[in-house]
C-alpha positions as CSV (number, residue, x, y, z in Angstrom):
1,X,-6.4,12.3,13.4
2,X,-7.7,15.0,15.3
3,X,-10.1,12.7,17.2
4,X,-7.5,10.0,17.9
5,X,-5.5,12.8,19.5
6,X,-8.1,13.6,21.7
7,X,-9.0,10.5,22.8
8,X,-5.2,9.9,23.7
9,X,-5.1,13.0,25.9
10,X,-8.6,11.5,27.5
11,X,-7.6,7.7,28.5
12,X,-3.3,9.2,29.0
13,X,-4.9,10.6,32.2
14,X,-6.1,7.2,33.8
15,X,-3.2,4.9,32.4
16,X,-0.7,4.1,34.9
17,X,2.4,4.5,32.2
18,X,3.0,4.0,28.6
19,X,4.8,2.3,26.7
20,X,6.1,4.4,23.3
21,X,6.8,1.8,20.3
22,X,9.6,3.3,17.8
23,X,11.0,1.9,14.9
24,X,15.0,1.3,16.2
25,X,15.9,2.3,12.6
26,X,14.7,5.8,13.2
27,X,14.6,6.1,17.0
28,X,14.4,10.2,16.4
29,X,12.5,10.5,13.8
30,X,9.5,7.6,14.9
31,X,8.8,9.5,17.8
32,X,5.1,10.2,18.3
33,X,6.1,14.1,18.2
34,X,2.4,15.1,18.2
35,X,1.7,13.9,22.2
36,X,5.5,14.4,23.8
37,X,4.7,17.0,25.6
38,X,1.7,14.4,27.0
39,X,3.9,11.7,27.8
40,X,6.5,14.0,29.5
41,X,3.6,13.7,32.6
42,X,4.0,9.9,32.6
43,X,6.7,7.2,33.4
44,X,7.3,5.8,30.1
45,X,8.9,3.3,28.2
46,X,10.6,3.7,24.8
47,X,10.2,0.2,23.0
48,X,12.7,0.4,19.8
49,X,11.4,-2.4,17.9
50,X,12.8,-4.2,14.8
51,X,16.3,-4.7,16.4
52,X,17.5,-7.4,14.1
53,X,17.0,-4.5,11.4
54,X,20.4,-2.3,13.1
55,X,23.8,-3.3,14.1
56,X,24.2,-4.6,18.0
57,X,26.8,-2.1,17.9
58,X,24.0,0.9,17.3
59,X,21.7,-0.7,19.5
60,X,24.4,0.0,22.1
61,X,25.0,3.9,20.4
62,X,20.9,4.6,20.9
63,X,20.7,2.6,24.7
64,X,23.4,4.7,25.9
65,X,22.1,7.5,24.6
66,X,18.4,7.4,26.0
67,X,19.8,6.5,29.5
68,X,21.9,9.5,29.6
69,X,19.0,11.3,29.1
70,X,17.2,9.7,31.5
71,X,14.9,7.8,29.5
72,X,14.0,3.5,30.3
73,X,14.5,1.7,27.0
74,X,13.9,-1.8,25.3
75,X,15.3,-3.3,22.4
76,X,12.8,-5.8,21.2
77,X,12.0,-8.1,18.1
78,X,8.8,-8.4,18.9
79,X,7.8,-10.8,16.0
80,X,9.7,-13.4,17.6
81,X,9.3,-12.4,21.4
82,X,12.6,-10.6,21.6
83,X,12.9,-9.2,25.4
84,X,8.9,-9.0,25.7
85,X,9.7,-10.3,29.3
86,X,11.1,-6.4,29.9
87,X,8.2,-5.1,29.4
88,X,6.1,-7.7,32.0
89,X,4.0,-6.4,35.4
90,X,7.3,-7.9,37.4
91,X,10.2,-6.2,35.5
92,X,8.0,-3.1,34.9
93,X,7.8,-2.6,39.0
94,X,11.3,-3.6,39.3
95,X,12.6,-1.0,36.9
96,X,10.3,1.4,38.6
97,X,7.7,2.1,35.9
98,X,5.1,1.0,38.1
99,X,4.8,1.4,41.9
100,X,2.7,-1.6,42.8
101,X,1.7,-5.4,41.9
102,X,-1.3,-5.8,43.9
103,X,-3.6,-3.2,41.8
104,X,-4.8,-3.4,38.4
105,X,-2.5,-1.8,35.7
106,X,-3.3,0.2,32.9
107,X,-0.6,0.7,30.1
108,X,-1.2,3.3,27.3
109,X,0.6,2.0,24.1
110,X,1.4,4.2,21.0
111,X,3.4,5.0,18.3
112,X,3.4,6.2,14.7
113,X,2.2,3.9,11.6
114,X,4.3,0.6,11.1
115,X,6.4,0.2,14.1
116,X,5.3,-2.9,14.7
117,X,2.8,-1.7,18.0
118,X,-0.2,-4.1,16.8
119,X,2.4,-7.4,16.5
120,X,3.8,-5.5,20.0
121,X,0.8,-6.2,21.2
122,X,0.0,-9.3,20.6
123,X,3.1,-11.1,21.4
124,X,2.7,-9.0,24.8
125,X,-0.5,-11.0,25.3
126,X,0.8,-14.4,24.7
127,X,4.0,-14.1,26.8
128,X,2.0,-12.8,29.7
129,X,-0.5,-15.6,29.8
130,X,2.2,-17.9,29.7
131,X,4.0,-15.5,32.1
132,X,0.9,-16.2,34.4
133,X,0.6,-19.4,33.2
134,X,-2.7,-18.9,31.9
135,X,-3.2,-20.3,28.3
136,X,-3.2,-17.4,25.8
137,X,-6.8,-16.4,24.4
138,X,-4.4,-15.3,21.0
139,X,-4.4,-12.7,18.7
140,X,-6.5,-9.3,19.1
141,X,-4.5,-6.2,17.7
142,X,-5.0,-6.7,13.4
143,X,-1.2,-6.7,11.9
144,X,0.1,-6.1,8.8
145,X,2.9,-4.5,6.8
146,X,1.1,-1.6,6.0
147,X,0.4,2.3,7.5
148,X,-2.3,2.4,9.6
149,X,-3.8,-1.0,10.5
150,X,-4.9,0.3,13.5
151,X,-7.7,2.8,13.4
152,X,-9.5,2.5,16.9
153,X,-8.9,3.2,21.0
154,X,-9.4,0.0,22.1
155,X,-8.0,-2.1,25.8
156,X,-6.4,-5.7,25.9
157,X,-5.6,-7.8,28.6
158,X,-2.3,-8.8,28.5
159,X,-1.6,-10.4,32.2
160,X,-3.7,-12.2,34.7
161,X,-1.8,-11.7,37.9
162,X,-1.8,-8.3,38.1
163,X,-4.4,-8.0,36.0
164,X,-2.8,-5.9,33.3
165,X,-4.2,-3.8,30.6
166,X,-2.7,-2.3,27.1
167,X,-4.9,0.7,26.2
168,X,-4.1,0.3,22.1
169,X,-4.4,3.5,20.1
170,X,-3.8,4.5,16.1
171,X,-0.8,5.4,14.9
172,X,-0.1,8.9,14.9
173,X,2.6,10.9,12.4
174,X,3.1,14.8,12.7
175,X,1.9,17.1,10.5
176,X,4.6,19.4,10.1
177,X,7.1,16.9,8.7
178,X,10.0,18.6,7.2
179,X,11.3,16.6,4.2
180,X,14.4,14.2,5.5
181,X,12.0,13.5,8.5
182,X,9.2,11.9,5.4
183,X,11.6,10.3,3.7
184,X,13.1,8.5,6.8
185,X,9.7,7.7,7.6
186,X,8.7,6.9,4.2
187,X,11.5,4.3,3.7
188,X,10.8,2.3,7.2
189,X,7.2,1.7,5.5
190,X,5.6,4.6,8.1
191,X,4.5,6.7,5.3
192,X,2.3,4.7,2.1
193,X,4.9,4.0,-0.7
194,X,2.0,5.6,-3.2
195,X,3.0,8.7,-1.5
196,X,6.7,9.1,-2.9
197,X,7.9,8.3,-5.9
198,X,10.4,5.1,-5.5
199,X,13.4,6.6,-7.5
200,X,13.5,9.5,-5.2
201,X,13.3,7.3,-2.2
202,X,15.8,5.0,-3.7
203,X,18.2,8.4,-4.2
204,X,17.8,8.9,-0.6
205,X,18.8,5.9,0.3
206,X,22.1,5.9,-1.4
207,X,22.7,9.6,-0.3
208,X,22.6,7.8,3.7
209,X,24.4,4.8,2.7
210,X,27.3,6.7,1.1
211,X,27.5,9.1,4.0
212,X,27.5,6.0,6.4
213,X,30.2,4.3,3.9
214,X,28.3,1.1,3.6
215,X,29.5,0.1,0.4
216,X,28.5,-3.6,-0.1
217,X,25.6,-3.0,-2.3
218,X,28.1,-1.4,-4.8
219,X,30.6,-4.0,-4.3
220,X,27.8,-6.4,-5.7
221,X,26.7,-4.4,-8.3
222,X,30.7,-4.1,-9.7
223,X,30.7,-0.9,-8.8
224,X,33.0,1.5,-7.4
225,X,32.3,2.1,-3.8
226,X,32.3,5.8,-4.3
227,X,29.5,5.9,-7.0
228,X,26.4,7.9,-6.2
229,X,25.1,8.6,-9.4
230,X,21.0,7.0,-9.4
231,X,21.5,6.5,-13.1
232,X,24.7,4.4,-13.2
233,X,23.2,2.2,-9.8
234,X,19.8,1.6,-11.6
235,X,21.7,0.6,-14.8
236,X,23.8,-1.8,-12.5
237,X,20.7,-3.5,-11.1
238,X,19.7,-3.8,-14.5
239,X,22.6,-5.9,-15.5
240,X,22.8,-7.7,-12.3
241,X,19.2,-8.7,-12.6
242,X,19.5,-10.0,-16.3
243,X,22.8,-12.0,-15.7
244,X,20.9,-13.7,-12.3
245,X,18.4,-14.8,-14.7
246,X,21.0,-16.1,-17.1
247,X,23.3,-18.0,-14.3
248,X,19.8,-19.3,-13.1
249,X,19.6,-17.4,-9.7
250,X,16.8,-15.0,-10.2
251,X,14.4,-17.7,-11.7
252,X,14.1,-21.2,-13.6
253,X,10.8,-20.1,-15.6
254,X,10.7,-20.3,-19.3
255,X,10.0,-17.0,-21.6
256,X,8.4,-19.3,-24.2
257,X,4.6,-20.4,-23.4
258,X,2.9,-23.5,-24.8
259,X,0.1,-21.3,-26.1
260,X,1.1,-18.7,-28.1
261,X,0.7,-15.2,-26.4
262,X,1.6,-11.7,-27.5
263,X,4.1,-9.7,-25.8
């Protein structure tokens, strides 16, 4: 981690901006807190990816909320190319991230494990060959649901004209993580699920939910919408699970085999 760090602070020098990829669940908490003070000397970006994961109406809480503090952000999907085209050579310049279009551009991209910066990446390279109408040479940045896919510096091309570069970098997480900050982090898939123990996430969970008074989950369960108690929930699923298989919802397989087998 160390070394990653350092190589950060080495390429941050020559990159023109960067471009900070959070997870819009935890736009606080997915900072990379390890190199702020290091982007604080660059114009930046903060990307809040997964968008289609919050309410349009929180989406609208957090923009408001950067902007008054000065910050440029974008919502993005980036799966599914949601408002890449904010984060192109032409709408970088004209939100005044970059001074000119007639130089090459370096980008630095980071942020911690799992925000989606690899699939950022990549659907940043096919938009801006179309963009540039160029065809797209196609994937480079390795994706995947879990922590820490990415595990080199490494520089992409993503745009012809300017010829535009994403300087890729591993994810990095604090050390010092206080305990609410893991287990927000745990439960958007930042930190490995061997880590914690499920049932405490799951506690967590419900402890947010209730103080958010989002309900539903109870509602389906046939529970009262003030019930906290882990037990009483995990019995609920229990039932719920066992009369989807009955009604035929869960699953159409058979318990019976045609050769006999020992439970």
């Amino acid at each position: 981690m160390a070394e990653a760090v350092r190589k950060i602070e080495q390429r941050i020098k020559v990159s023109d901006m960067v471009i900070e990829v959070r997870d819009a669940r935890i736009p606080l908490t997915s900072e990379c807190a390890r190199i702020q003070e290091l982007l604080a000397r660059k114009r930046r970006v903060i990307v809040l990816n997964k968008q289609d994961l919050i309410l349009p109406s929180e989406r609208e809480k957090w923009r408001k909320f950067f902007t008054d503090k000065g910050d440029t952000v974008t919502f993005t999907q980036a799966v599914h190319g949601a408002n890449i085209k904010e984060l192109m050579p032409s709408e970088l310049h004209a939100r005044g991230l970059i001074s000119r279009l007639d130089r090459t551009l370096l980008c630095m991209i980071v942020g911690i494990p799992n925000t989606g910066k690899s699939t950022l990446i990549n659907t940043l390279r096919n938009f801006g060959y179309k963009d540039g109408k160029q065809k797209s040479p196609g994937k480079v940045a390795n994706t995947g649901a879990l922590p820490g896919v990415t595990k080199h510096v490494s520089t992409i091309q993503f745009h012809v004209k300017p010829p535009s570069f994403l300087v890729d970098t591993p994810g990095i997480v604090k050390m010092d993580l206080d305990v609410i900050d893991g287990l927000k982090l745990a439960l958007t898939g930042a930190i490995k699920d061997s880590l914690i123990d499920p049932l405490i996430l799951a506690e967590f969970l419900i402890h947010m939910l209730s103080m958010r008074q989002s309900t539903n989950y109870l509602t389906e369960l046939s529970l009262p919408t003030d019930c906290t108690d882990l037990g009483e929930i995990l019995t609920a699923v229990a039932k719920f699970l066992i009369a989807n298989y009955r009604s035929g919802k869960l699953c159409k397989y058979t318990l019976d085999n045609t050769v006999p087998e020992s439970i």
